[in-house]
Every structure is written in C-alpha cells, then in structure tokens.
PyMOL CGO cylinders between C-alpha atoms (Angstrom):
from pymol import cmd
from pymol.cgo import CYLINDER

trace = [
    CYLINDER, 0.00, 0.00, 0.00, 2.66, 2.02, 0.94, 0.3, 1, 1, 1, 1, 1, 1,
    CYLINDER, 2.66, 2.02, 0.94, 4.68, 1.75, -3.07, 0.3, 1, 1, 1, 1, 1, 1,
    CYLINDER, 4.68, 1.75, -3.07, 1.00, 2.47, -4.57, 0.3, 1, 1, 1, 1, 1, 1,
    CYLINDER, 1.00, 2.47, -4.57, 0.77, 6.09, -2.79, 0.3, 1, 1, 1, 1, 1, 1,
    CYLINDER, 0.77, 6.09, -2.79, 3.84, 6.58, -3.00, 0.3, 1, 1, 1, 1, 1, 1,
    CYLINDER, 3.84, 6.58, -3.00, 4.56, 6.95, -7.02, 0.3, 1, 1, 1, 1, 1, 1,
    CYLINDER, 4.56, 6.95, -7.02, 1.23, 9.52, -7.54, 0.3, 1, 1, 1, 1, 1, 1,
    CYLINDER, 1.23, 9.52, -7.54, 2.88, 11.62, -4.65, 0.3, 1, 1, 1, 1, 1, 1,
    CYLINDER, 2.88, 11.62, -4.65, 6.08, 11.66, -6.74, 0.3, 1, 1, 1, 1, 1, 1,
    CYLINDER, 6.08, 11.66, -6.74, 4.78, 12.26, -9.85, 0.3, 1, 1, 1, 1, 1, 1,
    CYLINDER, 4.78, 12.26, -9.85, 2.49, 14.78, -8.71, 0.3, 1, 1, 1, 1, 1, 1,
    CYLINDER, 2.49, 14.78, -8.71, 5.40, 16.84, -6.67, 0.3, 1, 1, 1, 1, 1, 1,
    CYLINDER, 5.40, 16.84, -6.67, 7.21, 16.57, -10.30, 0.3, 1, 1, 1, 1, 1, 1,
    CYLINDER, 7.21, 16.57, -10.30, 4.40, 17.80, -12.40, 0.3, 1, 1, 1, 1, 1, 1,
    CYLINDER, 4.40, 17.80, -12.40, 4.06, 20.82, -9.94, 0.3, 1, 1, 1, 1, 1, 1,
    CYLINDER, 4.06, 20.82, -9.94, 7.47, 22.29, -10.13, 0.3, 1, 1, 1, 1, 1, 1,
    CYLINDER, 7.47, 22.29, -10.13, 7.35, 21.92, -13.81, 0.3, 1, 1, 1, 1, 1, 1,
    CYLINDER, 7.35, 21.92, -13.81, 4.66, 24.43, -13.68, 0.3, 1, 1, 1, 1, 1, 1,
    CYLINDER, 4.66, 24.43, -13.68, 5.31, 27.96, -13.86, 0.3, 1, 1, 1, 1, 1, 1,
    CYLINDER, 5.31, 27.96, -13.86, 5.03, 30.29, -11.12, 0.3, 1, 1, 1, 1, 1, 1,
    CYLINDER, 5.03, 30.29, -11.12, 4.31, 33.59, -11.84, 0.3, 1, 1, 1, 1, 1, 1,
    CYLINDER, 4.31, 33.59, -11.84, 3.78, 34.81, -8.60, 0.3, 1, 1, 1, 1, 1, 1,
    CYLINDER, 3.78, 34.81, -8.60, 7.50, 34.57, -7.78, 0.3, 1, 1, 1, 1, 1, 1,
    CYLINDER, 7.50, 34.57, -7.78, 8.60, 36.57, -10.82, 0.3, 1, 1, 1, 1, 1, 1,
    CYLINDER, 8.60, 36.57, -10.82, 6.67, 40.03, -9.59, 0.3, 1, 1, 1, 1, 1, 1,
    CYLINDER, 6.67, 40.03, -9.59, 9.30, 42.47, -8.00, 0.3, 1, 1, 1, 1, 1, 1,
    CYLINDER, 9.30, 42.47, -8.00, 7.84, 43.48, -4.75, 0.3, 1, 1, 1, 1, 1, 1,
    CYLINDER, 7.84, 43.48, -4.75, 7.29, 47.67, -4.12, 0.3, 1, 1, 1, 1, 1, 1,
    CYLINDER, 7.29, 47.67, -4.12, 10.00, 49.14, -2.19, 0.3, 1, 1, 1, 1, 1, 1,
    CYLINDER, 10.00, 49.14, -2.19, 9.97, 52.33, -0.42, 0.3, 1, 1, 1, 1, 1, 1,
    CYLINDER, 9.97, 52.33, -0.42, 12.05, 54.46, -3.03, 0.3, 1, 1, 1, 1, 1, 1,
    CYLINDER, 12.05, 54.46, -3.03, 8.99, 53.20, -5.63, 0.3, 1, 1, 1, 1, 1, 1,
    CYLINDER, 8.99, 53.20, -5.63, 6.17, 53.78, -3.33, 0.3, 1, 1, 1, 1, 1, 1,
    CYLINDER, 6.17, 53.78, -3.33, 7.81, 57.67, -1.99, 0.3, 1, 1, 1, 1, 1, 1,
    CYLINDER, 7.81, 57.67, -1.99, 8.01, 58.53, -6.20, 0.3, 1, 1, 1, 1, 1, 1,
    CYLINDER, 8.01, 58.53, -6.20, 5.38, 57.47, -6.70, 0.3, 1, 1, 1, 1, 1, 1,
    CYLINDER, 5.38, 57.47, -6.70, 3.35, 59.44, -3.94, 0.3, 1, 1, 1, 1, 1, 1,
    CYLINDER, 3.35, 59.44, -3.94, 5.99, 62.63, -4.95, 0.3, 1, 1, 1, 1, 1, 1,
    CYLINDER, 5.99, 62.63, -4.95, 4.47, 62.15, -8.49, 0.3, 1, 1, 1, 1, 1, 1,
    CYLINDER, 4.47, 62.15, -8.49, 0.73, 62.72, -7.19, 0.3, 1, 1, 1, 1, 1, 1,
    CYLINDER, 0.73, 62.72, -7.19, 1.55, 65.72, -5.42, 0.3, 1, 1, 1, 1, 1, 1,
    CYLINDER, 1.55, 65.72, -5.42, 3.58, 67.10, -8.76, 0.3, 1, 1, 1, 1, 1, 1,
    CYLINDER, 3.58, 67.10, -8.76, 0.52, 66.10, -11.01, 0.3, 1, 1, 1, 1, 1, 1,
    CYLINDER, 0.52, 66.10, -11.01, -1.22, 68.61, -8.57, 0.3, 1, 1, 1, 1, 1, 1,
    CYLINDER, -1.22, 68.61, -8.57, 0.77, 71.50, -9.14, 0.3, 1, 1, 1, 1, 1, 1,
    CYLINDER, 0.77, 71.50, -9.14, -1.15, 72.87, -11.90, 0.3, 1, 1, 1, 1, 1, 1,
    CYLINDER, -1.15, 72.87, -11.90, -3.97, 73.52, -9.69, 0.3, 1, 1, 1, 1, 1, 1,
    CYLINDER, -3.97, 73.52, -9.69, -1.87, 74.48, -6.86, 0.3, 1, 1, 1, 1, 1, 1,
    CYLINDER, -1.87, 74.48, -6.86, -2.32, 71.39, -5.06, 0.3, 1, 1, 1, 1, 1, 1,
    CYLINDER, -2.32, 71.39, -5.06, -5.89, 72.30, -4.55, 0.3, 1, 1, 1, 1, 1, 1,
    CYLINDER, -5.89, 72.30, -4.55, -6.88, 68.33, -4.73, 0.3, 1, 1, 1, 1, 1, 1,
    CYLINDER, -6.88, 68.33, -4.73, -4.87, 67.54, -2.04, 0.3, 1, 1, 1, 1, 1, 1,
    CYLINDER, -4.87, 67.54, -2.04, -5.56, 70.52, -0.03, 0.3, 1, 1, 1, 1, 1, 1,
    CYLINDER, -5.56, 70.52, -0.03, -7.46, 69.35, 3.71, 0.3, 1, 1, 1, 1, 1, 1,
    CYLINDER, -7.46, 69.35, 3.71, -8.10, 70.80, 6.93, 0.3, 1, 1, 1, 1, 1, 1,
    CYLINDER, -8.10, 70.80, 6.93, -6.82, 74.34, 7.98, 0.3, 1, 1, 1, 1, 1, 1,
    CYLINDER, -6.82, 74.34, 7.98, -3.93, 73.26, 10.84, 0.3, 1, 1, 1, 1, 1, 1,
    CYLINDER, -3.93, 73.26, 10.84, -1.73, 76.96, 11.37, 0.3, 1, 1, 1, 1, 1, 1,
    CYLINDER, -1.73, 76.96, 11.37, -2.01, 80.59, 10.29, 0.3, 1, 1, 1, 1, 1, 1,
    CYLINDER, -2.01, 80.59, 10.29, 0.78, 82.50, 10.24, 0.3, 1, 1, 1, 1, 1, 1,
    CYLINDER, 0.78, 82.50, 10.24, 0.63, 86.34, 9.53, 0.3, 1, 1, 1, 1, 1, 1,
    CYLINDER, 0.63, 86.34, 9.53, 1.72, 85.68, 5.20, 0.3, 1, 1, 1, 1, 1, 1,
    CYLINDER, 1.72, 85.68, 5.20, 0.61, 82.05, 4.91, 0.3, 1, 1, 1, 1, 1, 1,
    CYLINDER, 0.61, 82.05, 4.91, -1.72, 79.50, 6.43, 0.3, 1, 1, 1, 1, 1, 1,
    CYLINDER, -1.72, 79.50, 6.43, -0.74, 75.78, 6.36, 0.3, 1, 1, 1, 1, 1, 1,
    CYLINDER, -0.74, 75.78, 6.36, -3.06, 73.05, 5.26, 0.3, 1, 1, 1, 1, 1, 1,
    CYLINDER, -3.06, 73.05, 5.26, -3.24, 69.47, 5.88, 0.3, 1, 1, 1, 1, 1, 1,
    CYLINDER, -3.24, 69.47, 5.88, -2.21, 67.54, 2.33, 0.3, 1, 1, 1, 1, 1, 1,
    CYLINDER, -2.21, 67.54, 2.33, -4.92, 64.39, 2.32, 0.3, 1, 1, 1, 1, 1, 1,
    CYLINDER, -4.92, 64.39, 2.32, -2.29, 62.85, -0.13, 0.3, 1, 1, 1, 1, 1, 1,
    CYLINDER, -2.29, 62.85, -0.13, -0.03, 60.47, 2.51, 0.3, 1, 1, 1, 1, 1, 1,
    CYLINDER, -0.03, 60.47, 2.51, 4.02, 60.38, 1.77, 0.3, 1, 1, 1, 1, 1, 1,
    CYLINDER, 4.02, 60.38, 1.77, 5.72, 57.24, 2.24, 0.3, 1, 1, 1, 1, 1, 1,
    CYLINDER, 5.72, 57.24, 2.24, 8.11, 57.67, 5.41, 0.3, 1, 1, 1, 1, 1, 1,
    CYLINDER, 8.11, 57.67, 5.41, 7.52, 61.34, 5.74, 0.3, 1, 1, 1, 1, 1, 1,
    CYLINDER, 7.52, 61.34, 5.74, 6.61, 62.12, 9.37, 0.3, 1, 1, 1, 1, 1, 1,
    CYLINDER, 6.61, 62.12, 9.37, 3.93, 65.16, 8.47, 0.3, 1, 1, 1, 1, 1, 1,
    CYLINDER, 3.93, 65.16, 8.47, 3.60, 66.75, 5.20, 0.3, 1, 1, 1, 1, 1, 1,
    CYLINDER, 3.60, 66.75, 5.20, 1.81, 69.80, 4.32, 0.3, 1, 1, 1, 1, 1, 1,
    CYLINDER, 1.81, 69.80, 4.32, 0.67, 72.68, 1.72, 0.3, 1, 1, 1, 1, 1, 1,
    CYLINDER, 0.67, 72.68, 1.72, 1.05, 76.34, 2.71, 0.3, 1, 1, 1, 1, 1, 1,
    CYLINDER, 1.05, 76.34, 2.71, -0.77, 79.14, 1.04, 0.3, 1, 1, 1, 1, 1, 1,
    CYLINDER, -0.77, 79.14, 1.04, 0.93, 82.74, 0.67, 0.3, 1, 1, 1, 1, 1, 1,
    CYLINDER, 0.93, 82.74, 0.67, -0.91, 85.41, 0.80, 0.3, 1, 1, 1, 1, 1, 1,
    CYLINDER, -0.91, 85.41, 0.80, 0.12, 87.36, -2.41, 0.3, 1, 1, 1, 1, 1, 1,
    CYLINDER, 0.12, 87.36, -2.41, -1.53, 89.07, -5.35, 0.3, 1, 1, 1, 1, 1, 1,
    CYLINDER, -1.53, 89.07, -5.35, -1.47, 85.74, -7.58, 0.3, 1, 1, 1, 1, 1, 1,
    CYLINDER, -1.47, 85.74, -7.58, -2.30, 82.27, -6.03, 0.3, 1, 1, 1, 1, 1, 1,
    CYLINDER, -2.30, 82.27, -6.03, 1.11, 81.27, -4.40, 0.3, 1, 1, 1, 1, 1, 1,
    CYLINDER, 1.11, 81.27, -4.40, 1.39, 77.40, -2.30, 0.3, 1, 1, 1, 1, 1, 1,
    CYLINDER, 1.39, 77.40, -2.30, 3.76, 75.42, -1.79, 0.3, 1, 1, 1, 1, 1, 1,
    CYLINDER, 3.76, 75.42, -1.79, 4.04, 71.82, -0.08, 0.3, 1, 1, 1, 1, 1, 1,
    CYLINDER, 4.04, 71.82, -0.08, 6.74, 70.37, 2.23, 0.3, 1, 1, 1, 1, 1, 1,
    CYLINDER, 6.74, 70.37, 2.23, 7.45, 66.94, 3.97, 0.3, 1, 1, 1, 1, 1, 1,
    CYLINDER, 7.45, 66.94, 3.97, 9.01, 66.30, 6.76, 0.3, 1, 1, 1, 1, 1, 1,
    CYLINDER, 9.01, 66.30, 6.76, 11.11, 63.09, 5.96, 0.3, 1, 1, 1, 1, 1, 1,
    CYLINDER, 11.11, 63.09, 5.96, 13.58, 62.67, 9.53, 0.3, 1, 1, 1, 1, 1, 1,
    CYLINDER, 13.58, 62.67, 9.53, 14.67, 64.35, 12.51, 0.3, 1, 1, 1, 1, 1, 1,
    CYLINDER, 14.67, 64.35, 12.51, 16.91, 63.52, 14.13, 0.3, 1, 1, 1, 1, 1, 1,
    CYLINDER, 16.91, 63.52, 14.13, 20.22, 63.91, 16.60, 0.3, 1, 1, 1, 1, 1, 1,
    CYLINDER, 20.22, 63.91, 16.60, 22.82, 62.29, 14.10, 0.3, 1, 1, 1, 1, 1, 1,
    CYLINDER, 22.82, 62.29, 14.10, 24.23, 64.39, 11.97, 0.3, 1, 1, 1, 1, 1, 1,
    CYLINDER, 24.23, 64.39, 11.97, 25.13, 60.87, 10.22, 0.3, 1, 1, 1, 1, 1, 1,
    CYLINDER, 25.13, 60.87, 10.22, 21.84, 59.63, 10.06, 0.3, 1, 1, 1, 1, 1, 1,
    CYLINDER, 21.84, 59.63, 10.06, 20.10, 62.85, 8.39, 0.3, 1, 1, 1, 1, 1, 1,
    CYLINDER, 20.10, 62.85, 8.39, 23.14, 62.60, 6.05, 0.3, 1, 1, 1, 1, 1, 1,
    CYLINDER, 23.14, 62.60, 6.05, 22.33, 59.40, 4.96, 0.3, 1, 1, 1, 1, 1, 1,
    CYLINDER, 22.33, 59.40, 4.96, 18.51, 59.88, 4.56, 0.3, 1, 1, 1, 1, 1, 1,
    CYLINDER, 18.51, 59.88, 4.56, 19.32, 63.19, 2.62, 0.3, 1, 1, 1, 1, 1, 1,
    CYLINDER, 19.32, 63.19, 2.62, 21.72, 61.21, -0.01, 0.3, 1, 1, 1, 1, 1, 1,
    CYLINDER, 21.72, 61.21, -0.01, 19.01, 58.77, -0.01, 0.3, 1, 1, 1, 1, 1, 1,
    CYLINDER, 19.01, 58.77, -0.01, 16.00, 61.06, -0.80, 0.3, 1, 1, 1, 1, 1, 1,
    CYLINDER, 16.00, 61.06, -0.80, 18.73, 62.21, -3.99, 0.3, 1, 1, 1, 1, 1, 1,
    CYLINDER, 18.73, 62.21, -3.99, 19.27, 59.06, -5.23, 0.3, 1, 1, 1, 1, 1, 1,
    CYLINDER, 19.27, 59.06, -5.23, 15.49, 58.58, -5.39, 0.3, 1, 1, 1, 1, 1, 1,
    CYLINDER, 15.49, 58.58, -5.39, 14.26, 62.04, -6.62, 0.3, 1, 1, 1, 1, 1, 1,
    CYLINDER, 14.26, 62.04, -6.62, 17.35, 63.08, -9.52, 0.3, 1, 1, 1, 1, 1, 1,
    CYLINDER, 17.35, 63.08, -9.52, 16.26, 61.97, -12.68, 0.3, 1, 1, 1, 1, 1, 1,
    CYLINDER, 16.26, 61.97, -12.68, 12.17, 61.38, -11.71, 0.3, 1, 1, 1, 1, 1, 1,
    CYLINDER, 12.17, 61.38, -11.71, 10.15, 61.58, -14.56, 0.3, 1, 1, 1, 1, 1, 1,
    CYLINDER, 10.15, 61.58, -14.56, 6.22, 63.09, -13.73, 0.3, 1, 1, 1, 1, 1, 1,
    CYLINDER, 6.22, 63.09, -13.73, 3.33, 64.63, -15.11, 0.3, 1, 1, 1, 1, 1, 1,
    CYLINDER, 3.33, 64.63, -15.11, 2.99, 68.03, -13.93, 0.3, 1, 1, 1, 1, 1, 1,
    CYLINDER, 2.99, 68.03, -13.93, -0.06, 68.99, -15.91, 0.3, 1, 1, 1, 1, 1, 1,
    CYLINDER, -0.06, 68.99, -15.91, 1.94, 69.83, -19.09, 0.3, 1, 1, 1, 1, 1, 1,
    CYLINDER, 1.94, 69.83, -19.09, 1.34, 67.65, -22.12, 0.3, 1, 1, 1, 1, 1, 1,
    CYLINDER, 1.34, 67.65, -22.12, 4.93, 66.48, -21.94, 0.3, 1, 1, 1, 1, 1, 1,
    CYLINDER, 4.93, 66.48, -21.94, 6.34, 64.61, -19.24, 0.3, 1, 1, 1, 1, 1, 1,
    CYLINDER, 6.34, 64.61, -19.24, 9.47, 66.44, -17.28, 0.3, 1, 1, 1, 1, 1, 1,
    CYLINDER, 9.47, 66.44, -17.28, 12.19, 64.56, -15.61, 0.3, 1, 1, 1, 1, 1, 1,
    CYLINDER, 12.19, 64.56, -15.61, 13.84, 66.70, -12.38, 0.3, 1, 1, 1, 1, 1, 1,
    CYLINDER, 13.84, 66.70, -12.38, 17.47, 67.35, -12.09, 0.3, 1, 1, 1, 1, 1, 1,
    CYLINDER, 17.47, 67.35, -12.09, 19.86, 68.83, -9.58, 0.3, 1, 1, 1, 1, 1, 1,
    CYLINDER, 19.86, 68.83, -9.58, 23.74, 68.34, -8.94, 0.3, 1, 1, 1, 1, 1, 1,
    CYLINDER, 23.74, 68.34, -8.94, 24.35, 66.72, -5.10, 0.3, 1, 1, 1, 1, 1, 1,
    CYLINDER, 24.35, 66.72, -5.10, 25.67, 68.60, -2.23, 0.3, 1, 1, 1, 1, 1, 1,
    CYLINDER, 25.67, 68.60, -2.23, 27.46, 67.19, 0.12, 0.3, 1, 1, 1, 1, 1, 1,
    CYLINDER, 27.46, 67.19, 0.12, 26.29, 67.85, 3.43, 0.3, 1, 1, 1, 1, 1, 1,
    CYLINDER, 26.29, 67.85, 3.43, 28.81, 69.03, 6.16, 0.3, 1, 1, 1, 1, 1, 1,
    CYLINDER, 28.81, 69.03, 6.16, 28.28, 69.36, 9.59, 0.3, 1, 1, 1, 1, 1, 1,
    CYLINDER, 28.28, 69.36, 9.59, 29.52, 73.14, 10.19, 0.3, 1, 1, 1, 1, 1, 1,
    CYLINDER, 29.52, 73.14, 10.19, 27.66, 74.33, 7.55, 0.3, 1, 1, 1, 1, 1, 1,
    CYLINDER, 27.66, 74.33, 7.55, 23.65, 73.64, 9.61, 0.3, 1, 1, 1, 1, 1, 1,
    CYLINDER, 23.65, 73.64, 9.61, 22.32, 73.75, 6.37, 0.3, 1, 1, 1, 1, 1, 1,
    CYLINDER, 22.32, 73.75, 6.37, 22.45, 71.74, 2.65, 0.3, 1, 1, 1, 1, 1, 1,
    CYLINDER, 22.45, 71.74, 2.65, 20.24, 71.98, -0.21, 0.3, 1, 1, 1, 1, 1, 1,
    CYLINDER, 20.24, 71.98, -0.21, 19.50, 70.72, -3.85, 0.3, 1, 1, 1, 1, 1, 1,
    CYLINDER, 19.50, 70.72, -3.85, 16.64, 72.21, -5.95, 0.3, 1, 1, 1, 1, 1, 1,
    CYLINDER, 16.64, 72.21, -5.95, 15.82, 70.09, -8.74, 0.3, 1, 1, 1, 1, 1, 1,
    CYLINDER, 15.82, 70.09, -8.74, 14.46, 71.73, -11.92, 0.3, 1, 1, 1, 1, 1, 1,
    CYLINDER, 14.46, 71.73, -11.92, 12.17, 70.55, -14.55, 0.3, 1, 1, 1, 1, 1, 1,
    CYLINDER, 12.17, 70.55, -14.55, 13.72, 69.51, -18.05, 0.3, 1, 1, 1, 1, 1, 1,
    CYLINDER, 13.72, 69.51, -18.05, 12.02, 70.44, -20.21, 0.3, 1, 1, 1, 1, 1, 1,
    CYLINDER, 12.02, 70.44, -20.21, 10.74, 73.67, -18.28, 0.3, 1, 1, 1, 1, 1, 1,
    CYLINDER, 10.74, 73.67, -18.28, 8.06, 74.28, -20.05, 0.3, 1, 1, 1, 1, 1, 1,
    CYLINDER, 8.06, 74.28, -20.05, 4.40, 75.08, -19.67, 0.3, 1, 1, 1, 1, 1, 1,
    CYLINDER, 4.40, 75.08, -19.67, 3.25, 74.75, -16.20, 0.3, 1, 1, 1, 1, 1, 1,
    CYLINDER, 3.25, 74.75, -16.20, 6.54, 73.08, -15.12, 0.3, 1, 1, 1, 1, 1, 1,
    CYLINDER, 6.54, 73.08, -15.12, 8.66, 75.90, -16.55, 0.3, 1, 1, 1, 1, 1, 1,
    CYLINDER, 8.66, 75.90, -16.55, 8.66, 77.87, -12.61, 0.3, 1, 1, 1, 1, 1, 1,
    CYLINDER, 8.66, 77.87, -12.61, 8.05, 74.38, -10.59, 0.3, 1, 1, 1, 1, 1, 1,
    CYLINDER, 8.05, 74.38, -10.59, 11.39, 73.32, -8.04, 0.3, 1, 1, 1, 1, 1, 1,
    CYLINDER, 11.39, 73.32, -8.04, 11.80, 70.23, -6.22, 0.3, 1, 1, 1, 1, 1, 1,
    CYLINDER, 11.80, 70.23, -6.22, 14.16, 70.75, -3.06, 0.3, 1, 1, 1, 1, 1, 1,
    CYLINDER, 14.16, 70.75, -3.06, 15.89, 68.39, -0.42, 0.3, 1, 1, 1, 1, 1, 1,
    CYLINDER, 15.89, 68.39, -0.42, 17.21, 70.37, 2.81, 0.3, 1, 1, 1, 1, 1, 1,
    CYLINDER, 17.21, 70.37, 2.81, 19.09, 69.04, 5.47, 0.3, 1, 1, 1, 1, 1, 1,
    CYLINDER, 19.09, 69.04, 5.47, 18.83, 71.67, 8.40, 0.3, 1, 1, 1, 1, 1, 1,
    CYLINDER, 18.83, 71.67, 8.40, 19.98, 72.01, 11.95, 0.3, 1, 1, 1, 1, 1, 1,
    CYLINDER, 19.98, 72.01, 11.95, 17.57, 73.65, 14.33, 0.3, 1, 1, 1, 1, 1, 1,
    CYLINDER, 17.57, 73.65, 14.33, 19.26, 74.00, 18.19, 0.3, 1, 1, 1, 1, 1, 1,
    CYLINDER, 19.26, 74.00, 18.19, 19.76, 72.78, 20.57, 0.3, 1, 1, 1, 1, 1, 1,
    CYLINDER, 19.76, 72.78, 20.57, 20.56, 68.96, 18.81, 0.3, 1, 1, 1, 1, 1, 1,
    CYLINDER, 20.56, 68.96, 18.81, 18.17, 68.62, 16.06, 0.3, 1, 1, 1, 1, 1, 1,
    CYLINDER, 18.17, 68.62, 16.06, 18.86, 67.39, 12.28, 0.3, 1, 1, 1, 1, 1, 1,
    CYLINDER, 18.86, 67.39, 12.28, 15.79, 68.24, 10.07, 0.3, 1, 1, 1, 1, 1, 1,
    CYLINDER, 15.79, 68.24, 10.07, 15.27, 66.39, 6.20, 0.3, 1, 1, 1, 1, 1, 1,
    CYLINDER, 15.27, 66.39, 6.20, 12.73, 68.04, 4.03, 0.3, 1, 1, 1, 1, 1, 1,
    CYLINDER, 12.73, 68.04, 4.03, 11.30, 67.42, 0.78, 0.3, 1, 1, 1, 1, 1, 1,
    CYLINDER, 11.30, 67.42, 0.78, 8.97, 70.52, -1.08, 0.3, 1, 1, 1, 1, 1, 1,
    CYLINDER, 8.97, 70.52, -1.08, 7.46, 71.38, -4.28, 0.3, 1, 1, 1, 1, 1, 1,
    CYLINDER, 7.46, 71.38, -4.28, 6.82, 75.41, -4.75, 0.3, 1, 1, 1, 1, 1, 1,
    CYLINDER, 6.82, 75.41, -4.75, 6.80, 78.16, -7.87, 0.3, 1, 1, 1, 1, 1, 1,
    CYLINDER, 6.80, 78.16, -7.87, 10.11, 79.90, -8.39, 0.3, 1, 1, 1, 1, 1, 1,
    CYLINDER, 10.11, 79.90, -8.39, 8.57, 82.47, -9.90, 0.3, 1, 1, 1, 1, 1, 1,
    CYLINDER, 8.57, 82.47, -9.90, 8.45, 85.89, -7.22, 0.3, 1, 1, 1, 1, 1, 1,
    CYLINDER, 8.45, 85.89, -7.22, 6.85, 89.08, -7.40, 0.3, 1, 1, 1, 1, 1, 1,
    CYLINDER, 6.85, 89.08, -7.40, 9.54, 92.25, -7.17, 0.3, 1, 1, 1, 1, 1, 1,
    CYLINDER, 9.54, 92.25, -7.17, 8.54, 93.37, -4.36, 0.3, 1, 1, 1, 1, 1, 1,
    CYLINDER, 8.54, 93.37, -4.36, 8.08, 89.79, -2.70, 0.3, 1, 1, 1, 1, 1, 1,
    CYLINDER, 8.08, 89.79, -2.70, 11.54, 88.81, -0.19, 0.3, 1, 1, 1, 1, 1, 1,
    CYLINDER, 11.54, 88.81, -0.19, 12.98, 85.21, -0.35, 0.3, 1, 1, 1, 1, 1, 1,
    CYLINDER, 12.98, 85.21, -0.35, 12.72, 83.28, 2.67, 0.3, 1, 1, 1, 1, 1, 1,
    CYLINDER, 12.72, 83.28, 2.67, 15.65, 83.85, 4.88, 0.3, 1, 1, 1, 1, 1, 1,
    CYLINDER, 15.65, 83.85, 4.88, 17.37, 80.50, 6.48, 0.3, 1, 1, 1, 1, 1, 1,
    CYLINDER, 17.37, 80.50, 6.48, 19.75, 80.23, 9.25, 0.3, 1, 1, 1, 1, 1, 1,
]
cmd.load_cgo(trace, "trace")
C-alpha cells in the first residue's frame, strides 16, 4: 500500500514544479517606488496648486496659512501645503522626511531622498512629461544647512517655474531636520525670499 501512494505523490510533486510560477517573478514595491510614486501625485497637482490635495486648515501665520495635504508620503513624518498670501495664487508643499540627533543619520537619509528624486520623470499637468534634475551637495556638519533644488527639463508650460528641493537643516539645541517641497520659483519684485539660518 505504501509503493501504490507513493509513485502519484512523486509524480504529482514533479508535475508541480514543472509548472510555472508567476507569482515569484513580480518584484515586490519598495519604499524608493512607493515615496516617487506618492511625490508624483503631489507634482501632477501642481497645476492647480495642489488644490486636490488641499485638507483641513492646521496653522495661520501672519503671510501664509498651512493646510493638511490628504495625499499620505511614504516615510515622511507630516507633510503639508502652505498658502501665501500674495496678489497671484502662491502654495507650496513640504514633507518632513527625519529628525533627528545624528548628523550621520540625516546625512544618509538626505543622499538617499537624492538618489530617489534626480532623474524622476512626472506629469505636472503639461502635455509632456518632465524629468527633475539637480547636482548633489554634500552635506557638512559646520555648515547647519544643505540643499538641492531640482528643476524641470524640459521647463516648459506649467513646469517651466516648478522646483523640487531636499534640505538638510539644523535647528538647536541637537536637532537634524530632512525636508522634501514642491513650490513656484517664480516671485513678485517686491516679494523677499525666505531667509534661512
């Protein structure tokens, strides 16, 4: 009894790795995928100056008032649109990717965040798609604060003014802040630049 049951098993374990598995073949999504991906939502957005993605009222300051974004960021620990006030419609949005006490650890999350955002290709409302591109800083410790902007190739249409930035900033007493934002280069003349530390 035992030889009878024992051939069928056989042959049936034999005919089932001959069959093809497909399942094993799909790449699973990582987190550089997924945060493009959700970076690519919030770009397609821009157009209407993130107005889709706008949500709940959560700080007013006396020039701008900050906004929930209802579109979530992979790893980002808030993320949010702020509205200027200004003549023309002016936003932008920001994410808050680390903080942190290492200096090495926000380094490493702000090559990271590079690596995945130079050279992303999006939709941001144009009929051509734009790929964004920015030469790499390194970060150094006594300088408290590193950025690359990223700009649109080709800038044109409603890309043309459109900037992607990474900062790495230190805010005292022991605090190493990674940021990602999306906002319109474009500034009225009598309109000041924000002033950083």
């Amino acid at each position: 009894m035992i030889k009878s049951v024992k051939a069928p098993v056989l042959i049936t374990i034999f005919f089932l790795f001959q069959q093809p598995v497909t399942a094993q073949l799909k790449l699973p999504v990582t987190v550089a995928s997924q945060l493009a991906a959700d970076i690519k939502t919030i770009i397609k957005d821009y157009p209407n100056n993130f107005h889709n993605l706008t949500g709940e009222l959560l700080k007013e300051h006396p020039q701008s008032s900050d906004y929930q974004c209802t579109a979530p960021v992979h790893g980002a620990e808030e993320n949010f649109i702020t509205r200027y006030s200004a003549k023309k419609e002016k936003c932008s949005w920001q994410a808050l990717m680390l903080t942190t006490e290492s200096f090495d650890k926000a380094r490493q999350k702000f090559k990271s965040l590079y690596n995945q955002l130079n050279n992303l290709s999006a939709d941001a409302g144009g009929t051509t798609t734009v790929r964004f591109r920015g030469k790499y800083e390194q970060p150094q410790e006594e300088k408290k604060f590193t950025t690359v902007i990223f700009s649109p190739d080709p800038a044109a249409g409603y890309a043309a003014k459109l900037k992607m930035e990474i900062s790495m900033q230190f805010h005292a007493p022991m605090e190493w802040q990674v940021w990602v934002m999306l906002y319109n280069s474009e500034k009225e003349d009598e309109e000041r630049g924000s002033i950083r530390e």
